[in-house]
Every structure is written in C-alpha cells, then in structure tokens.
C-alpha positions in Angstrom: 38.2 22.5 -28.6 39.7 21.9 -24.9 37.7 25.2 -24.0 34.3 24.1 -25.9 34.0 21.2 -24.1 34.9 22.9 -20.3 32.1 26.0 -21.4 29.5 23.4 -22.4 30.4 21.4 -19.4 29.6 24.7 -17.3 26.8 25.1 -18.7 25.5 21.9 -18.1 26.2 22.3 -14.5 24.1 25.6 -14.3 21.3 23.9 -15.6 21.8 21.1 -13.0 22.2 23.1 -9.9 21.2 26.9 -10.4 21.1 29.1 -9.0 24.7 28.6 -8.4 27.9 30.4 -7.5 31.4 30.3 -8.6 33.2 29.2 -5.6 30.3 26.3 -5.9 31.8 25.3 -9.4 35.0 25.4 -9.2 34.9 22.9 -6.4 32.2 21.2 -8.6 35.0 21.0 -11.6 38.4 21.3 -9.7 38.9 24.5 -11.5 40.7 27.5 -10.9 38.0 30.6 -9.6 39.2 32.6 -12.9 38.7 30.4 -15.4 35.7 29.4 -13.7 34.7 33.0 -14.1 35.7 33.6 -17.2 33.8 31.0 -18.8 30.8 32.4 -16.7 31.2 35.6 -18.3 31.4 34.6 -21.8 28.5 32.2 -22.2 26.5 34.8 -20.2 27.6 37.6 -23.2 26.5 35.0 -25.8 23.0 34.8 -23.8 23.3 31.1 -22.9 23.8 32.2 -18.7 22.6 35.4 -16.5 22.9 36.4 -13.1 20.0 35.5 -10.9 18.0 39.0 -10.8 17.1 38.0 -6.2 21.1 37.2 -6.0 23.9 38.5 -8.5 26.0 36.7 -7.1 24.4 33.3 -8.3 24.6 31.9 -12.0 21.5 30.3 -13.7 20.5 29.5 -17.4 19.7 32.5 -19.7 17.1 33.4 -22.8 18.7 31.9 -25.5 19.2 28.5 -23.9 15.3 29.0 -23.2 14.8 29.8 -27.0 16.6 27.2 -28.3 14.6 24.5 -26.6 11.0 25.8 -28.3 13.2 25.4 -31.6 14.4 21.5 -30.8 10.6 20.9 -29.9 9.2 21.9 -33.3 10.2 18.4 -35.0 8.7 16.6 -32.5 5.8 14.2 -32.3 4.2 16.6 -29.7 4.7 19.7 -31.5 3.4 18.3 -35.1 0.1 16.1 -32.8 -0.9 19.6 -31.5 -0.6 22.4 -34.4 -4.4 21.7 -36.3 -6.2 20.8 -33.0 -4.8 24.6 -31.9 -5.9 26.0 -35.1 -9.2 24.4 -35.0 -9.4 25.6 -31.4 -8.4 29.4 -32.7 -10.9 28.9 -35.2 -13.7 28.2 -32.9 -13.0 31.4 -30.1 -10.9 33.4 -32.2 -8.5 34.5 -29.3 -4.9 33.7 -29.3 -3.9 29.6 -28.6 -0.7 28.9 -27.1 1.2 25.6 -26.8 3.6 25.7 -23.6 5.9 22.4 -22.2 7.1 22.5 -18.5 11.1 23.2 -17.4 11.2 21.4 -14.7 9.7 23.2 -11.7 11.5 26.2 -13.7 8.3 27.7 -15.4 6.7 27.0 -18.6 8.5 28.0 -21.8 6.0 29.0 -24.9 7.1 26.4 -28.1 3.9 27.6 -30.7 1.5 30.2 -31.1 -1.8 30.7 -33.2 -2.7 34.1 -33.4 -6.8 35.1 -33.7 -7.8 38.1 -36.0 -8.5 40.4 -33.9 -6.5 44.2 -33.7 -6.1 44.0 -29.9 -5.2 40.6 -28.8 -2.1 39.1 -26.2 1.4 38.2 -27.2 3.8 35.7 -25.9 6.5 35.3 -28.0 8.3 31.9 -28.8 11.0 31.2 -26.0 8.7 33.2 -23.3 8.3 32.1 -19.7 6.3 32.1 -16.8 6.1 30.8 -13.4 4.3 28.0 -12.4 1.9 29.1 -9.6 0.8 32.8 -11.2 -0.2 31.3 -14.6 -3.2 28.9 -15.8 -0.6 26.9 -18.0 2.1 26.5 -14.9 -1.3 25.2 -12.7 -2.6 22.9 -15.1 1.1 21.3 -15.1 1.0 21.8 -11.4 -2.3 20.1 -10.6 -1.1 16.5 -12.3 2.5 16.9 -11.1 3.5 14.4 -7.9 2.4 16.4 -4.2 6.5 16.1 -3.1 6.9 18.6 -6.6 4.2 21.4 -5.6 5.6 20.8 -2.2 8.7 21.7 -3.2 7.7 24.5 -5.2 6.1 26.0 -2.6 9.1 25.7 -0.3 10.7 27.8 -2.8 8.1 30.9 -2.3 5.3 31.6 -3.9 6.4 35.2 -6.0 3.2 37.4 -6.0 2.8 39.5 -9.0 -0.8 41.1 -8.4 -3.1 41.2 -5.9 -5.1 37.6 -7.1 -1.7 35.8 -7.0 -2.2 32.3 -5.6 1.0 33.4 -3.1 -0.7 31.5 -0.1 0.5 27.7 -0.1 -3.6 27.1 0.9 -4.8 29.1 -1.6 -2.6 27.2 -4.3 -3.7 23.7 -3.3 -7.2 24.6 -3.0 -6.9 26.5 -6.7 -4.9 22.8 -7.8 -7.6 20.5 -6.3 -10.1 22.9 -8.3 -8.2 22.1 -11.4 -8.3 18.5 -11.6 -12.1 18.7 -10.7 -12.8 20.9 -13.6 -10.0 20.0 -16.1 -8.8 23.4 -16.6 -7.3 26.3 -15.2 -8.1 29.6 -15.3 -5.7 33.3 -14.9 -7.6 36.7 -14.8 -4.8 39.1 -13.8 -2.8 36.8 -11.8 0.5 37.7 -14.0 0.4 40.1 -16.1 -2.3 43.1 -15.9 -4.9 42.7 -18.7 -4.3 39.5 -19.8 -6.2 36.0 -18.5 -6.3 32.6 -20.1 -8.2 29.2 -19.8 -5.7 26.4 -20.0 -5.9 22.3 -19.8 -2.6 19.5 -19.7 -1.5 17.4 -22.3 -1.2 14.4 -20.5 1.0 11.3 -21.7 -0.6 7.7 -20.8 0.9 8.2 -17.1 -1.0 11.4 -16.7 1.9 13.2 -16.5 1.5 16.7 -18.0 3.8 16.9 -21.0 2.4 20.1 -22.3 -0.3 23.0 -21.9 -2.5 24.6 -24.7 -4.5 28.1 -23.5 -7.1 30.2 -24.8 -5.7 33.7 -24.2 -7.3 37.1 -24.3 -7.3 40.9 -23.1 -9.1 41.5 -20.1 -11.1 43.2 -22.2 -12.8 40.3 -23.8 -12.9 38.2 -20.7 -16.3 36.5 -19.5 -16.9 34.5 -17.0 -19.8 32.9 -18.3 -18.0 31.7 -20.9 -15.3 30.2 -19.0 -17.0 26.8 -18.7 -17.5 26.5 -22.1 -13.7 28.2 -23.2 -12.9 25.2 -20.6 -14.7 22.3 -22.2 -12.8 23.1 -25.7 -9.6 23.3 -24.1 -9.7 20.8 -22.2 -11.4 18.2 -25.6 -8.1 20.4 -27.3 -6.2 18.8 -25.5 -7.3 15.2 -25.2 -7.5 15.5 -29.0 -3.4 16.2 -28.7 -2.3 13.4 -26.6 -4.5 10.6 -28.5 -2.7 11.9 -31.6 0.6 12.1 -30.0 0.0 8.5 -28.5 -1.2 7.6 -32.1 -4.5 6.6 -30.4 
C-alpha cells in the first residue's frame, strides 16, 4: 500500500505543477531520482502520465486521467441539468451537441455528446480535448474567465493550428470582447480542418463559466447566415442549463 499511496501522491503533484521534471520531484518529495522515476514510468504505462510532446523531458497528466474525469461528471447536477436541453437543441439543428467543462487553463475536456442523424457529421469522443484559444468552447470559457487568467494564457503562447487561429494576443481579446457582446462563440477551421461550431457558457450565479454546450458540424454544412440564429439557441441552451442546475 506504501507504494499506492507515493504513486498517487505523484500523481497529484503532476497535476499541480506540470509540466514538470524529475529532478523537480524528487526535491518536491525528498525522494530518491529512481524511485521517482520509476513511479513516473509506471503510471505513465497505465495511461494516468505522459511526456510533454514540446519537452520529453517534462512529466504532465495523461488520457486516462482526462477520461476518467468526464466519467465522475456524469452523476452530477450539471451533467443530469444539461442532457434534454442538448437533446432538444439536437432536435431543433440536427448537427451534433456537445457538453464540454474547463481544466483549468489546461483545455476543455468533452463529458457528453448528442449525435444528429445525419451520415457525415463531427466526432469528439468522451475524454477529448482542446485548447482554449483555437476552439469556440475554450473562448466561451475564456471570455467570462478573470483578465489575469487570459493573461496568463496568453503568456503561455498562443499554439496556431490553421491559418484563422486567434495566435495574436490582439486578435484573441478583440475575438473575447466579441463574445461577451454576442453571447456565443464561433470556430470555422480554427482547429481542426472541416469542422466549425457555435458555442455559449454555462455560467454558475457568479458568471463564472462552469461548462460549454456547441452546435457542431462539417464545414460542409456551415452558414453564416445562420450563425446568429445557431447562436441564439445556444446561447437560450444554455441559460436553460444553469437555471436548472441552480434549481431556478
């Protein structure tokens, strides 16, 4: 049990401070560099850690950790308050719906999915991830989080993954400020190729964002005359969600 307890206290640590090396742990634990290691190496063959893909050398939470969170979140209050405004929101565009929470300033991890009818339509699997800046969910989170946490995120970088990336700090907080004026965010390419989304925040009686929902579809099926109106249900989703969760 004396080994349970150090690998779940390592992996506790990652979560705190990753990326992070070993030399930084075992000074963090008082640990010899080998067992350090060891544990490193085991919960990472489990899934529960990988190696950070910029620096190898640097230890940070892995998929299964990621998974395992959506999993908690089903019994929840949030989970159960958003799965028939989501259908009913499927219902009405018949594109995919996707419920997402925030990890920190981590990304956004997909917790539930209603799929639409069609043959050709996106996938996200349950457990999947994005970053914050390059999706609609991360900026809908983004645009109600304090300014100190964008500015932080920016410090970070800003990862570009296509050419309509919001990689330029200016560009970001003028695409944020256009979010909170509209009440929904919008990606057309700005992640993955073919795929765009309209998203809006569940927002807890703070107005802090607790949660995403997004209307996504092929690139195929995009319209941007339709976006105000894909916005307006998305956004009504959503209120609909937190008055429920806040048993409003």
């Amino acid at each position: 049990m004396k080994s349970v307890t150090r690998s779940l206290r390592v992996l506790e640590a990652v979560a705190q401070h990753q990326p992070v090396t070993v030399g930084e742990l075992t000074k963090l634990f008082g640990l010899p560099k080998s067992t350090v290691q060891r544990t490193l190496i085991t919960l990472a063959e489990a899934g529960w850690l990988r190696a950070n893909r910029k620096d190898t050398t640097r230890w940070e939470i892995g998929a299964r950790v990621l998974a395992v969170r959506p999993a908690a979140l089903q019994g929840s209050s949030l989970f159960a308050a958003a799965r028939e405004p989501m259908i009913r929101l499927r219902d009405a565009v018949n594109e995919t719906i996707h419920l997402s929470v925030p990890d920190a300033l981590h990304g956004m991890v997909v917790v539930d999915r209603v799929d639409c009818d069609h043959p050709v339509r996106t996938f996200h699997a349950i457990g999947d991830t994005s970053p914050l800046h390059a999706t609609a969910v991360g900026r809908a989170v983004l645009a109600h989080l304090p300014k100190q946490d964008v500015e932080e995120l920016i410090t970070g970088g800003l990862e570009r993954f296509s050419d309509t990336t919001p990689a330029d700090p200016d560009d970001l907080r003028a695409e944020l400020d256009r979010i909170r004026t509209d009440g929904y965010a919008v990606n057309r390419n700005q992640y993955r190729p073919g795929v765009c989304a309209v998203a809006a925040p569940v927002l807890d009686e703070d107005g802090t964002p607790l949660a995403t929902v997004a209307i996504s579809m092929p690139e195929s099926r995009y319209d941007a005359d339709r976006v105000p109106e894909w916005g307006r249900l998305v956004a009504d989703t959503t209120a609909e969600i937190t008055r429920r969760h806040l048993g409003a």
